[in-house]
ModelCIF file with pLDDT and N, C-alpha, C, O atoms, coordinates in Angstrom:
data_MODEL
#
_entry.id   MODEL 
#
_entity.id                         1 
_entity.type                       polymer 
_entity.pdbx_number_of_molecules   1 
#
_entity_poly.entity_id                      1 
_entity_poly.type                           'polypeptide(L)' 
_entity_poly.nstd_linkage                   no 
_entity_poly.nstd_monomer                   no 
_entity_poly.pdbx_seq_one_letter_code       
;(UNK)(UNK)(UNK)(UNK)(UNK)(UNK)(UNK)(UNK)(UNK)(UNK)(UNK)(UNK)(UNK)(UNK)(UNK)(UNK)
(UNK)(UNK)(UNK)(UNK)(UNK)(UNK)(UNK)(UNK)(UNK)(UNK)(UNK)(UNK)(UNK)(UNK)(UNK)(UNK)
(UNK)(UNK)(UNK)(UNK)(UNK)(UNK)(UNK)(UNK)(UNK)(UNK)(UNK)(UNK)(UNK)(UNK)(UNK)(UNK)
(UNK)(UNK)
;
_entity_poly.pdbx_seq_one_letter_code_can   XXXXXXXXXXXXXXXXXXXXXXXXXXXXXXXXXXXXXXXXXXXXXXXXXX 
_entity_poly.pdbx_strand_id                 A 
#
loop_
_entity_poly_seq.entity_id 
_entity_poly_seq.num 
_entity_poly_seq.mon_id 
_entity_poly_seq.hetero 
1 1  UNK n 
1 2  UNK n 
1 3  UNK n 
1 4  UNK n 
1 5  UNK n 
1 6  UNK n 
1 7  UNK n 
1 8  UNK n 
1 9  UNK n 
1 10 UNK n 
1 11 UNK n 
1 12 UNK n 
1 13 UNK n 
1 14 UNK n 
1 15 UNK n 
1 16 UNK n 
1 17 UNK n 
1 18 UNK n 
1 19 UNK n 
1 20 UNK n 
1 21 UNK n 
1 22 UNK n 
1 23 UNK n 
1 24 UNK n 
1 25 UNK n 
1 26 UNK n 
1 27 UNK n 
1 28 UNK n 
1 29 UNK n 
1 30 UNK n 
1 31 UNK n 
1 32 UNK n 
1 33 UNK n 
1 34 UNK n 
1 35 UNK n 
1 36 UNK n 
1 37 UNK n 
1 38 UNK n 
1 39 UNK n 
1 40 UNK n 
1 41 UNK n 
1 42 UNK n 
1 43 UNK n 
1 44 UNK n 
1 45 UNK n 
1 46 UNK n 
1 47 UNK n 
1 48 UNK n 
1 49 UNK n 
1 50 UNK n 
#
_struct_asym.id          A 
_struct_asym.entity_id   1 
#
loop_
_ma_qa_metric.id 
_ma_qa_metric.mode 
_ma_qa_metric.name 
_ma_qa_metric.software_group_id 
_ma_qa_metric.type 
1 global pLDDT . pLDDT 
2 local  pLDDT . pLDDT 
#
_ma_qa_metric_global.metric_id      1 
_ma_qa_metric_global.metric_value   92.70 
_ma_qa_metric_global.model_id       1 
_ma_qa_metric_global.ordinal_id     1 
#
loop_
_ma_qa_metric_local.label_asym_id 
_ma_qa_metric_local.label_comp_id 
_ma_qa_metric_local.label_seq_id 
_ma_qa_metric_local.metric_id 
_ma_qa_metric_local.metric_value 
_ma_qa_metric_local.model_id 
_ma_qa_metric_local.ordinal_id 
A UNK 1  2 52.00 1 1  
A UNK 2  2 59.00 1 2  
A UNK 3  2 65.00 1 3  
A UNK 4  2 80.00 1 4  
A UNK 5  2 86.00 1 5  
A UNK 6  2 84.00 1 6  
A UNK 7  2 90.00 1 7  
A UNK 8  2 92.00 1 8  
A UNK 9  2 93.00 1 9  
A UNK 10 2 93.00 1 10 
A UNK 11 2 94.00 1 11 
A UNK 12 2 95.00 1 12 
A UNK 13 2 96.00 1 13 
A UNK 14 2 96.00 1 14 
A UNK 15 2 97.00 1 15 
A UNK 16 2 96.00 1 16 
A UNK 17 2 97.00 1 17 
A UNK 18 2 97.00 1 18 
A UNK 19 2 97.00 1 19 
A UNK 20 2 97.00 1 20 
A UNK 21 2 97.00 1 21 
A UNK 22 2 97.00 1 22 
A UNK 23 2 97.00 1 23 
A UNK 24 2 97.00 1 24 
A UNK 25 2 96.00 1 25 
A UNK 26 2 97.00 1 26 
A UNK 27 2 95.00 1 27 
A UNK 28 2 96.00 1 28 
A UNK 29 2 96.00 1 29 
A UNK 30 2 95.00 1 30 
A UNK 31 2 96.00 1 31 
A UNK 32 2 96.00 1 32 
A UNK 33 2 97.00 1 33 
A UNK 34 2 96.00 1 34 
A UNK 35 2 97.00 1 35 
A UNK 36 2 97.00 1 36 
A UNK 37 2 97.00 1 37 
A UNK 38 2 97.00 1 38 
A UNK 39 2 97.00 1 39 
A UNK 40 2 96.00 1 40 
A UNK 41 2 96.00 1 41 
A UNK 42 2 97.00 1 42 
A UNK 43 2 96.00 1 43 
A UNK 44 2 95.00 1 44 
A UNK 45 2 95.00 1 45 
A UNK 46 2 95.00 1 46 
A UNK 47 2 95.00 1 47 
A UNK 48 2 94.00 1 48 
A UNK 49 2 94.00 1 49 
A UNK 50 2 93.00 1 50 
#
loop_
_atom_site.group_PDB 
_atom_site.id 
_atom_site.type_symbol 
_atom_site.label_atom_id 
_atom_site.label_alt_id 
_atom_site.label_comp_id 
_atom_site.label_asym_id 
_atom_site.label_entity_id 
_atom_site.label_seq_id 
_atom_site.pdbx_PDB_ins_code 
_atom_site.Cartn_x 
_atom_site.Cartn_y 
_atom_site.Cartn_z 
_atom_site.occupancy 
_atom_site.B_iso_or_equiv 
_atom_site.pdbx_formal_charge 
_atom_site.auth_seq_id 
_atom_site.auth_comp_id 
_atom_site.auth_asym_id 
_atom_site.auth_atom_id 
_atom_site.pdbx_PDB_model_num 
ATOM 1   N N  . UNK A 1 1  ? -67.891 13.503 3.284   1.00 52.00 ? 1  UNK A N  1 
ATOM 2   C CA . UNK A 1 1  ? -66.615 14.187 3.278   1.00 52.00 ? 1  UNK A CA 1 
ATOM 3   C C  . UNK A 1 1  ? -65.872 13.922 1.967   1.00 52.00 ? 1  UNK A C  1 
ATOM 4   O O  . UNK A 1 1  ? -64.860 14.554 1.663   1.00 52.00 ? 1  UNK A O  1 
ATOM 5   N N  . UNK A 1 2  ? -66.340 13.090 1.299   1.00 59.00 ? 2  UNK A N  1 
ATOM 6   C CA . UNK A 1 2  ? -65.631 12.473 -0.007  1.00 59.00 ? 2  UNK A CA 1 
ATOM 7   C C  . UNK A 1 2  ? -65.819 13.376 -0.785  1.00 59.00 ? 2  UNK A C  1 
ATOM 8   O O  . UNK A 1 2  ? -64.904 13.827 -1.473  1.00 59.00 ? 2  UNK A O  1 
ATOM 9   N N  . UNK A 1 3  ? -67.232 13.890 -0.842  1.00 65.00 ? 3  UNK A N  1 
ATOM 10  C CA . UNK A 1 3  ? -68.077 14.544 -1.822  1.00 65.00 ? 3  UNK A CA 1 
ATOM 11  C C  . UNK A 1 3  ? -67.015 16.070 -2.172  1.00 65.00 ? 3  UNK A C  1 
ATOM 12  O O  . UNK A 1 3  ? -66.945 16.628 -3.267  1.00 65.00 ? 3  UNK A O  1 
ATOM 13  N N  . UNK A 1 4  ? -66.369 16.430 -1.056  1.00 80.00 ? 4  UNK A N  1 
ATOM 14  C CA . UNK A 1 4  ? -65.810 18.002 -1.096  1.00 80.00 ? 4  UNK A CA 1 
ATOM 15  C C  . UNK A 1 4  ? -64.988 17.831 -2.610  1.00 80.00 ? 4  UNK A C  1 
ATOM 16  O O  . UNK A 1 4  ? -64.361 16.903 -3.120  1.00 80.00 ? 4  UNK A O  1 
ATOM 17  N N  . UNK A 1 5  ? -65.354 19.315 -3.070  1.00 86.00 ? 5  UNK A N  1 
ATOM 18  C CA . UNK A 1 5  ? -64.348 19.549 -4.300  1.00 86.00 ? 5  UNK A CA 1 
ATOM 19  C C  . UNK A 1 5  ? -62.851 20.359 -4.275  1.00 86.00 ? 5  UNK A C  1 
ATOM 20  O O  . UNK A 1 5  ? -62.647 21.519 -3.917  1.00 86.00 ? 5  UNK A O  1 
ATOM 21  N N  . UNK A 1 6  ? -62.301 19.797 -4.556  1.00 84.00 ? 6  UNK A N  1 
ATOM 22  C CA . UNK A 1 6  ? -60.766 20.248 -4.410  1.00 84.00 ? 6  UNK A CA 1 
ATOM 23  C C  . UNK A 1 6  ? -60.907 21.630 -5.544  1.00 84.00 ? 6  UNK A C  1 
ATOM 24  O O  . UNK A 1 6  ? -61.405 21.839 -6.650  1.00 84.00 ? 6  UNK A O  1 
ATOM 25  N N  . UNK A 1 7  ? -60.234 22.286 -4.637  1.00 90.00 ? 7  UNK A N  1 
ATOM 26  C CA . UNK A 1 7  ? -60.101 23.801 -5.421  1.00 90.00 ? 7  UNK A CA 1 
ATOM 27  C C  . UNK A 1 7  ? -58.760 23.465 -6.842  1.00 90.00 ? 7  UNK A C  1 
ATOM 28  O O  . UNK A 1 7  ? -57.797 22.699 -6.862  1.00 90.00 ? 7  UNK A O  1 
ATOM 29  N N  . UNK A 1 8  ? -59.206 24.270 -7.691  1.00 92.00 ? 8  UNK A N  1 
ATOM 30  C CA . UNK A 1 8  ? -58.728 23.859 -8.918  1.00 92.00 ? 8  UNK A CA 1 
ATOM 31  C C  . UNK A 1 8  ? -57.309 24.332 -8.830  1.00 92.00 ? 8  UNK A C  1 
ATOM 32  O O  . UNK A 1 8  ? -56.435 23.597 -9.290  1.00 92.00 ? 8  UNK A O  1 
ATOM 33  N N  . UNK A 1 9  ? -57.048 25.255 -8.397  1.00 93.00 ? 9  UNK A N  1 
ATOM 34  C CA . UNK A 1 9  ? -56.012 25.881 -8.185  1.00 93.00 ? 9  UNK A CA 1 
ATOM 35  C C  . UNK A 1 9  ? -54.940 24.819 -7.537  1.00 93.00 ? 9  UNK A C  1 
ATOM 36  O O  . UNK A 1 9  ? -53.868 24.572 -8.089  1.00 93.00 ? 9  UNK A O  1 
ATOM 37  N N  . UNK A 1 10 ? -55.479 24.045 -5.936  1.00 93.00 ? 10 UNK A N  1 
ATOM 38  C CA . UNK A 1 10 ? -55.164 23.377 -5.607  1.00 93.00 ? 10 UNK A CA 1 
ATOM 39  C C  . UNK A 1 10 ? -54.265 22.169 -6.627  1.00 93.00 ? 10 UNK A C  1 
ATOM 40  O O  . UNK A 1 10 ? -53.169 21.679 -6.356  1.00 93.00 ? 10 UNK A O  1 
ATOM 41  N N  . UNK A 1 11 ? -55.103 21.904 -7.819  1.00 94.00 ? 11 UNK A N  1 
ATOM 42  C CA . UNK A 1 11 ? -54.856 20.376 -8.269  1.00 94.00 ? 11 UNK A CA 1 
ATOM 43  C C  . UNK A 1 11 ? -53.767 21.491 -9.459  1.00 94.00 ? 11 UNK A C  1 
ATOM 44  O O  . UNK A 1 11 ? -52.965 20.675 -9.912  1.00 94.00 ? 11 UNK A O  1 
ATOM 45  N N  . UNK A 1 12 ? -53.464 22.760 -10.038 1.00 95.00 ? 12 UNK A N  1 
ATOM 46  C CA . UNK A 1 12 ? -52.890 22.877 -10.646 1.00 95.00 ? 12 UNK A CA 1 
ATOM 47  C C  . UNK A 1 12 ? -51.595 23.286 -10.150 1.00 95.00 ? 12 UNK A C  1 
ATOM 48  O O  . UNK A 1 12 ? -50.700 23.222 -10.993 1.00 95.00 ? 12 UNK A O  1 
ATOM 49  N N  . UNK A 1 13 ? -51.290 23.661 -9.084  1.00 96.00 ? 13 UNK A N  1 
ATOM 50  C CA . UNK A 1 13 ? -50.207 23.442 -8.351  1.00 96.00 ? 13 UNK A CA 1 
ATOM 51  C C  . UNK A 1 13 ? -49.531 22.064 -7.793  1.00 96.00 ? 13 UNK A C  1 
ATOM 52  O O  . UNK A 1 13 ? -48.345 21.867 -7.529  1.00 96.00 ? 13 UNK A O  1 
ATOM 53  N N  . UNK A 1 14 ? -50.707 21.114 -7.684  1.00 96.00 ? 14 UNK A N  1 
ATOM 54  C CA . UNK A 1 14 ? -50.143 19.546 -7.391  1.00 96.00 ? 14 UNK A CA 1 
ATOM 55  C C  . UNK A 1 14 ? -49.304 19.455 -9.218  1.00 96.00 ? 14 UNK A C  1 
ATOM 56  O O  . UNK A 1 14 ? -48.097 19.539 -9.446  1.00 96.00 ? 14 UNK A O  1 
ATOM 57  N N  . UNK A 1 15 ? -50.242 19.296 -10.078 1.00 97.00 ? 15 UNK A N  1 
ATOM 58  C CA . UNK A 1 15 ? -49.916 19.424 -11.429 1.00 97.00 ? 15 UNK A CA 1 
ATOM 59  C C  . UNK A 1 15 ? -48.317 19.938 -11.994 1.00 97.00 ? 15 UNK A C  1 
ATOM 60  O O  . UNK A 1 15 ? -47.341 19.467 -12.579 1.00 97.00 ? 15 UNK A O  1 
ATOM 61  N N  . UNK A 1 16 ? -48.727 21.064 -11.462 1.00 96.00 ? 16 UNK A N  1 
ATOM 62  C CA . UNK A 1 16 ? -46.718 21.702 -11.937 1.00 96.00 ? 16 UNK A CA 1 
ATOM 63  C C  . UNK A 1 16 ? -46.016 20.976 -11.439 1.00 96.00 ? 16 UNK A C  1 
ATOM 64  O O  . UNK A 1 16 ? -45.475 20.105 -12.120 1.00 96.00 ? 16 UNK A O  1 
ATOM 65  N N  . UNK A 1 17 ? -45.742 21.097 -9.852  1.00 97.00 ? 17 UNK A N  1 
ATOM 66  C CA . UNK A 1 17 ? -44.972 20.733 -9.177  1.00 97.00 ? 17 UNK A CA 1 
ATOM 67  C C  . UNK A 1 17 ? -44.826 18.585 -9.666  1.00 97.00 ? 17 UNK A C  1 
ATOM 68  O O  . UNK A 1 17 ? -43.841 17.875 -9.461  1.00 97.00 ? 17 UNK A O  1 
ATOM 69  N N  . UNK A 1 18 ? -45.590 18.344 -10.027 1.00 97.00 ? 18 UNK A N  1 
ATOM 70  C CA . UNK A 1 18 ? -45.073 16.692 -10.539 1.00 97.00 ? 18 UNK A CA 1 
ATOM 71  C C  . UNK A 1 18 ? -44.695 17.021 -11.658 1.00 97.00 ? 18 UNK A C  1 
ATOM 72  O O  . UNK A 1 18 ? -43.545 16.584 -11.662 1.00 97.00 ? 18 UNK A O  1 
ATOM 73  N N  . UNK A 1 19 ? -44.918 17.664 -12.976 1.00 97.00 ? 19 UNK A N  1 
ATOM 74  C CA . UNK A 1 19 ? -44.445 17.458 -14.256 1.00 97.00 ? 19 UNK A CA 1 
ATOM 75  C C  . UNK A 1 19 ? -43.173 18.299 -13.802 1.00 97.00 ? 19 UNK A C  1 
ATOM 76  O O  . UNK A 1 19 ? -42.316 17.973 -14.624 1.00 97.00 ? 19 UNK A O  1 
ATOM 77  N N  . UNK A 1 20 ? -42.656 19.131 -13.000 1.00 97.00 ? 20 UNK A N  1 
ATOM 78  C CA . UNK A 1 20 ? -41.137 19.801 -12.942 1.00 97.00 ? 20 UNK A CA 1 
ATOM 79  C C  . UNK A 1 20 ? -40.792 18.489 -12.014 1.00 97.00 ? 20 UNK A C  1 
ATOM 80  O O  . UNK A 1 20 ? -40.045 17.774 -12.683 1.00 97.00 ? 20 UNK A O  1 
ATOM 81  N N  . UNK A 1 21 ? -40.961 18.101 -11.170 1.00 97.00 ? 21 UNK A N  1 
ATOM 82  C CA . UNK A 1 21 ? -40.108 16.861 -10.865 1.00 97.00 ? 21 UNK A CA 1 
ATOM 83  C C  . UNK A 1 21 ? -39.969 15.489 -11.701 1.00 97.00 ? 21 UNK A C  1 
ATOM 84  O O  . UNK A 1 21 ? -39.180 14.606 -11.362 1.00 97.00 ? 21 UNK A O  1 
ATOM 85  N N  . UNK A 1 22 ? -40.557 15.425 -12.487 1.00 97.00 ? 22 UNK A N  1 
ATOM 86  C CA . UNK A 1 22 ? -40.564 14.640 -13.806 1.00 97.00 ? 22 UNK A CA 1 
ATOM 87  C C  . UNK A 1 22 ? -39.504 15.276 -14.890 1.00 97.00 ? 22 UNK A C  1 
ATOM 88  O O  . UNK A 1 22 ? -38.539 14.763 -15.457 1.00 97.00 ? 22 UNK A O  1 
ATOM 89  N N  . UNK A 1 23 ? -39.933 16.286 -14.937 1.00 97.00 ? 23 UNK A N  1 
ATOM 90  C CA . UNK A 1 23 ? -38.862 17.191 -15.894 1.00 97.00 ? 23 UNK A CA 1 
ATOM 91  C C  . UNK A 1 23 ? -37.295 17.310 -15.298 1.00 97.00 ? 23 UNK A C  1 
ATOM 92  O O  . UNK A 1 23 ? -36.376 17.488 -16.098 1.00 97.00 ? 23 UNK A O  1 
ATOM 93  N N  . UNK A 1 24 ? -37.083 17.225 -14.142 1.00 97.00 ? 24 UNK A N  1 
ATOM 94  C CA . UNK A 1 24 ? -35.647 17.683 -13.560 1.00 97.00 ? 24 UNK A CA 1 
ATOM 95  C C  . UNK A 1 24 ? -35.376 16.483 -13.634 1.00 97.00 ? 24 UNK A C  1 
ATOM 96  O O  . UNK A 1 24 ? -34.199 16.284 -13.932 1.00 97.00 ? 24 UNK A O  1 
ATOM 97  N N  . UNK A 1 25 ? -36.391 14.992 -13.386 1.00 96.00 ? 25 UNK A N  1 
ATOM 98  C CA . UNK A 1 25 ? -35.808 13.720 -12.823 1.00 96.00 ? 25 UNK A CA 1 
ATOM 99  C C  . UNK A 1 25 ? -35.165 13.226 -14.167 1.00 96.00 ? 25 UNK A C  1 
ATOM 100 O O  . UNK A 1 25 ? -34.498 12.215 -13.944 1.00 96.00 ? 25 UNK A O  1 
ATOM 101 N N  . UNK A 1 26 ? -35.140 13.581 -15.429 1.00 97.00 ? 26 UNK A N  1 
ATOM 102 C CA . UNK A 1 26 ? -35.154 13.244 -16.437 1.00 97.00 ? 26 UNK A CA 1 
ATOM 103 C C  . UNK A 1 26 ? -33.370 13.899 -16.587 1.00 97.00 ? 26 UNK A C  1 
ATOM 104 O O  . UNK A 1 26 ? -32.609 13.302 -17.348 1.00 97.00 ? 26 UNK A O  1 
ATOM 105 N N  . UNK A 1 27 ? -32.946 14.939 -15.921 1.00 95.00 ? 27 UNK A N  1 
ATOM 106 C CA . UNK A 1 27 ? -31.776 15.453 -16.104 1.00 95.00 ? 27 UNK A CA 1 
ATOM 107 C C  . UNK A 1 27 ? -30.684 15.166 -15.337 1.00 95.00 ? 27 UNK A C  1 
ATOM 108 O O  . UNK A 1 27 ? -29.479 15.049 -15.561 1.00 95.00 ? 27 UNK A O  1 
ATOM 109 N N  . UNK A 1 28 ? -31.821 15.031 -13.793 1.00 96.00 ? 28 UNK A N  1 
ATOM 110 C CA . UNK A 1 28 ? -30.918 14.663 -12.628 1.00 96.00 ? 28 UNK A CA 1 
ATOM 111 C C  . UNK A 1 28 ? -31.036 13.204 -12.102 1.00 96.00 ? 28 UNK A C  1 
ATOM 112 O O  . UNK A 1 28 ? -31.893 12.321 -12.079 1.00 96.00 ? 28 UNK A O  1 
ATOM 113 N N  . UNK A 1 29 ? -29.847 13.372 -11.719 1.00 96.00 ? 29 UNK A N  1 
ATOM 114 C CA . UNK A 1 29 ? -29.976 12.182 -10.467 1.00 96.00 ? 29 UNK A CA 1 
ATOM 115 C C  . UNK A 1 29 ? -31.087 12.206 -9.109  1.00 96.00 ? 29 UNK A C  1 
ATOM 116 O O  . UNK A 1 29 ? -31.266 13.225 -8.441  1.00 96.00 ? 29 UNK A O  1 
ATOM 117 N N  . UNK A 1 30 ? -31.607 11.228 -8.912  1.00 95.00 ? 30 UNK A N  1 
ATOM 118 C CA . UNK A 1 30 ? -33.039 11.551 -8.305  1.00 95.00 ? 30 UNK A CA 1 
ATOM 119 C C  . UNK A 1 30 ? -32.063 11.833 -6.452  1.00 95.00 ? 30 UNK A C  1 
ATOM 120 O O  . UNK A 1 30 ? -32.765 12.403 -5.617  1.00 95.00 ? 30 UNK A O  1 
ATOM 121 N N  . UNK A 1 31 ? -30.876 11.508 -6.075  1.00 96.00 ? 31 UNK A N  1 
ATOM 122 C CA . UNK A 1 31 ? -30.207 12.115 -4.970  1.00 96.00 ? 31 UNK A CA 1 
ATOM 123 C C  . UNK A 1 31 ? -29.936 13.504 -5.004  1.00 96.00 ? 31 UNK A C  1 
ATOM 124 O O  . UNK A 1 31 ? -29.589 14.132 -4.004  1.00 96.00 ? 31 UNK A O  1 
ATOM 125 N N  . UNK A 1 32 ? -30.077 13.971 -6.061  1.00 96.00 ? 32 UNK A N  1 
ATOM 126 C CA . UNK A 1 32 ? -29.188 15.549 -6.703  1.00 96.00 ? 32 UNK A CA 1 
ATOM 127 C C  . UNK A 1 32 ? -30.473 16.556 -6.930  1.00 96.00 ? 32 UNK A C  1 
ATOM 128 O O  . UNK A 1 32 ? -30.410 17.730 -7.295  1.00 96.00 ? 32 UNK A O  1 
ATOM 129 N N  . UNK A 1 33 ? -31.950 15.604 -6.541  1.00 97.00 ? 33 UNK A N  1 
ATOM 130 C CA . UNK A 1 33 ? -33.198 16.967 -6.878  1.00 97.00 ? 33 UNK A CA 1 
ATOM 131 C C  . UNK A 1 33 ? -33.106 17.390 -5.488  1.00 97.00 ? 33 UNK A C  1 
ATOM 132 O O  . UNK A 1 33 ? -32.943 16.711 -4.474  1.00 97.00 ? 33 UNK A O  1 
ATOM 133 N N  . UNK A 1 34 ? -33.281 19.002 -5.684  1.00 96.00 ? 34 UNK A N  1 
ATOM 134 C CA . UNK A 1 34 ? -33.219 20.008 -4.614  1.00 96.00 ? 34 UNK A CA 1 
ATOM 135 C C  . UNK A 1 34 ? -35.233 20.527 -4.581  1.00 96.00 ? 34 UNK A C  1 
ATOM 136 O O  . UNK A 1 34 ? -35.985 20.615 -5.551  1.00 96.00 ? 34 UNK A O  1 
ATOM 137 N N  . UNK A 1 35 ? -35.558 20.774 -3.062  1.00 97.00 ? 35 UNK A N  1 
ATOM 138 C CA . UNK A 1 35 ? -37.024 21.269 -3.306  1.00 97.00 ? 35 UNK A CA 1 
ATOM 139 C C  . UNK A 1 35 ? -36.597 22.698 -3.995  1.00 97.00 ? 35 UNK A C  1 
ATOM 140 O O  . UNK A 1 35 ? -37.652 23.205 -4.374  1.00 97.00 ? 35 UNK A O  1 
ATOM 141 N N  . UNK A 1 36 ? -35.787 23.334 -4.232  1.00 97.00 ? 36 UNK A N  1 
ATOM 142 C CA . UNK A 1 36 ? -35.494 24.705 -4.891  1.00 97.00 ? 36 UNK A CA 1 
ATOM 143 C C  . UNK A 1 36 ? -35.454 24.192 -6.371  1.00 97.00 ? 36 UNK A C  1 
ATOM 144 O O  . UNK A 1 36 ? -35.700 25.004 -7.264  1.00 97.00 ? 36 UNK A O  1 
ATOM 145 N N  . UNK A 1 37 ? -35.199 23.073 -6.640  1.00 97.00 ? 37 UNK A N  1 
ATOM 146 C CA . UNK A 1 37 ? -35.058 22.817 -7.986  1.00 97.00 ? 37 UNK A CA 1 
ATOM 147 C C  . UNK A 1 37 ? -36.603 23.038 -8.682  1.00 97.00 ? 37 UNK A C  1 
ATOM 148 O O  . UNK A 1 37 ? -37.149 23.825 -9.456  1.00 97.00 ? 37 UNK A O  1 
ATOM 149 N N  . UNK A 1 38 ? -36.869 22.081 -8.060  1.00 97.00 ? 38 UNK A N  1 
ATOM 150 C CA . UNK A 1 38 ? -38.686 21.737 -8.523  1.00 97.00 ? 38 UNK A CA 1 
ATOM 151 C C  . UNK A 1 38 ? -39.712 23.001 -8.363  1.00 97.00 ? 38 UNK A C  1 
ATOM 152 O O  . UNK A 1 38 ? -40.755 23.162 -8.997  1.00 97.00 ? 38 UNK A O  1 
ATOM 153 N N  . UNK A 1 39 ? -39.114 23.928 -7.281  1.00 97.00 ? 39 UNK A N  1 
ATOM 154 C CA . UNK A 1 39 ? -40.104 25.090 -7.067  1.00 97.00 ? 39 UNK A CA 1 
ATOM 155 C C  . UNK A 1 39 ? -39.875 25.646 -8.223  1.00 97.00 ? 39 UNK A C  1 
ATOM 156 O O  . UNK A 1 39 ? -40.812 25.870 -8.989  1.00 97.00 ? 39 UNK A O  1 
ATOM 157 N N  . UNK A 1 40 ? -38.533 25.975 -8.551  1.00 96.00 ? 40 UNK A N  1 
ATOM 158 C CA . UNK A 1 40 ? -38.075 27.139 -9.732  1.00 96.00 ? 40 UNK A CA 1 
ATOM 159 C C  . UNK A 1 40 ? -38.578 26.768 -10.618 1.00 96.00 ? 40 UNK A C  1 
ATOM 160 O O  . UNK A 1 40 ? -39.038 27.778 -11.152 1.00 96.00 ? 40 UNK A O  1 
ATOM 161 N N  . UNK A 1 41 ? -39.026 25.277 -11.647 1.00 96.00 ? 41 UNK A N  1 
ATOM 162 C CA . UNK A 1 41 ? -39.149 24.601 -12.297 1.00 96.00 ? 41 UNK A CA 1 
ATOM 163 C C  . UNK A 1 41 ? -40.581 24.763 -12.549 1.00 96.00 ? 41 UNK A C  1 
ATOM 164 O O  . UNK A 1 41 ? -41.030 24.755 -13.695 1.00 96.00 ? 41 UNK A O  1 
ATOM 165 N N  . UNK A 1 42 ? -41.417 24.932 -11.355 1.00 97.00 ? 42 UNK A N  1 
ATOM 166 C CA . UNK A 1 42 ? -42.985 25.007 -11.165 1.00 97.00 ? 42 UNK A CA 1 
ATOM 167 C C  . UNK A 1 42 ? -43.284 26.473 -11.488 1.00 97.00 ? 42 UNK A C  1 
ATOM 168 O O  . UNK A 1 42 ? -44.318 26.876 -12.022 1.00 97.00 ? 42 UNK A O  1 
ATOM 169 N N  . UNK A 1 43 ? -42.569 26.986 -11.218 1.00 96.00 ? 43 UNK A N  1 
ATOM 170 C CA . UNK A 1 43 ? -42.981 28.700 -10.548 1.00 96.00 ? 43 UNK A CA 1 
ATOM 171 C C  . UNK A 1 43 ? -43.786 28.940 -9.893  1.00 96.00 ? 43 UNK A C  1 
ATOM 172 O O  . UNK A 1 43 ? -44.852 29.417 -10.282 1.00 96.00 ? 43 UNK A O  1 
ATOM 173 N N  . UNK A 1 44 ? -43.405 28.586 -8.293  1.00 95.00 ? 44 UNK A N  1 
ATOM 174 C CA . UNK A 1 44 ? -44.251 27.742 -7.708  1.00 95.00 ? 44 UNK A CA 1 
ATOM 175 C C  . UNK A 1 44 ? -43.155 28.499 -6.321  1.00 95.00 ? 44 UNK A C  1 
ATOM 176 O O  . UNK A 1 44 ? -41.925 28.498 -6.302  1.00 95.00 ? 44 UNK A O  1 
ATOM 177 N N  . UNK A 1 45 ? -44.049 29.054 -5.333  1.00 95.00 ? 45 UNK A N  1 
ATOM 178 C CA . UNK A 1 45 ? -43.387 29.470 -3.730  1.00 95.00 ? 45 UNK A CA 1 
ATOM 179 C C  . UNK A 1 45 ? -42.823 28.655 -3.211  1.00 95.00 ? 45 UNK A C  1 
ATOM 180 O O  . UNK A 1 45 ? -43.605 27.760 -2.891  1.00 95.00 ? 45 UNK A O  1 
ATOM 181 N N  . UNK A 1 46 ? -41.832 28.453 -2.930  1.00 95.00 ? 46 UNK A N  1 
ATOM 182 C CA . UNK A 1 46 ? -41.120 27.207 -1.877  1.00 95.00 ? 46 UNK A CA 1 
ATOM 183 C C  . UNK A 1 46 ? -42.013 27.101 -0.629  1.00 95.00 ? 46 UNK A C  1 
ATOM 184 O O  . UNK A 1 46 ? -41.862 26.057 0.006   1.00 95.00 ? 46 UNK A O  1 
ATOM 185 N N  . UNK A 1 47 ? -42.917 27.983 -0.153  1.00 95.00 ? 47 UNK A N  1 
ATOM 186 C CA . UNK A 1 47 ? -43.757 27.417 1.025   1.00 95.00 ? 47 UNK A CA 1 
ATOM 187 C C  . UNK A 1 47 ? -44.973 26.763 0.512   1.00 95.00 ? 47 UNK A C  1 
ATOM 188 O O  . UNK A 1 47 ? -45.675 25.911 1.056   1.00 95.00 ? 47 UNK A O  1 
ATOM 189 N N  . UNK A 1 48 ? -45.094 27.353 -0.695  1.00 94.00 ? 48 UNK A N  1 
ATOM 190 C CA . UNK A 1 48 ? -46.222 26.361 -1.372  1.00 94.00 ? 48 UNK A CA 1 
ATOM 191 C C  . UNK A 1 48 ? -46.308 25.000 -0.951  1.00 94.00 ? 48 UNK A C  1 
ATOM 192 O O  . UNK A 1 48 ? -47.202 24.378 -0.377  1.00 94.00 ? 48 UNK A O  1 
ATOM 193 N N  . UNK A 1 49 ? -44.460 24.475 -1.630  1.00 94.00 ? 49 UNK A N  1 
ATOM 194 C CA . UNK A 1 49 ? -44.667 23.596 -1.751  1.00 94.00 ? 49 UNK A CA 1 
ATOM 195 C C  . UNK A 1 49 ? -44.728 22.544 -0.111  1.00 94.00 ? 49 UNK A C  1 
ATOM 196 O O  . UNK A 1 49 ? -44.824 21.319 -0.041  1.00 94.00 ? 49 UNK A O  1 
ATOM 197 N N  . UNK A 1 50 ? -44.646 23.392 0.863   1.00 93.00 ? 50 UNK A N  1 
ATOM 198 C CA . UNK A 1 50 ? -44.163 22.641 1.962   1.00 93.00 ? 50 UNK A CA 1 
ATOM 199 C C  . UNK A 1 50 ? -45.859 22.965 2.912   1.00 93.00 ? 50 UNK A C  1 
ATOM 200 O O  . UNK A 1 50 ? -46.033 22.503 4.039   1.00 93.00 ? 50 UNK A O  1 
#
């Protein structure tokens, strides 16, 4: 089960979505990040991310 390969797509959506919460955390207060922040930031579906 280890062996399975994660779809690439998969790991480039993990990808956005951390460097825009890296990127906002850098502006904001980490109480003040919104999941709308980080989606917009990703360009990235808000159900994506959930």
């Amino acid at each position: 089960m280890d062996d399975m390969k994660v779809d690439p797509r998969i790991k480039r959506t993990k990808k956005l979505l951390i460097e825009s919460f890296i990127k906002i955390g850098q502006k904001k207060d980490f109480k003040n990040i919104t999941i709308k922040d980080i989606t917009e930031e990703a360009t990235v579906n808000r159900a994506t991310f959930y």
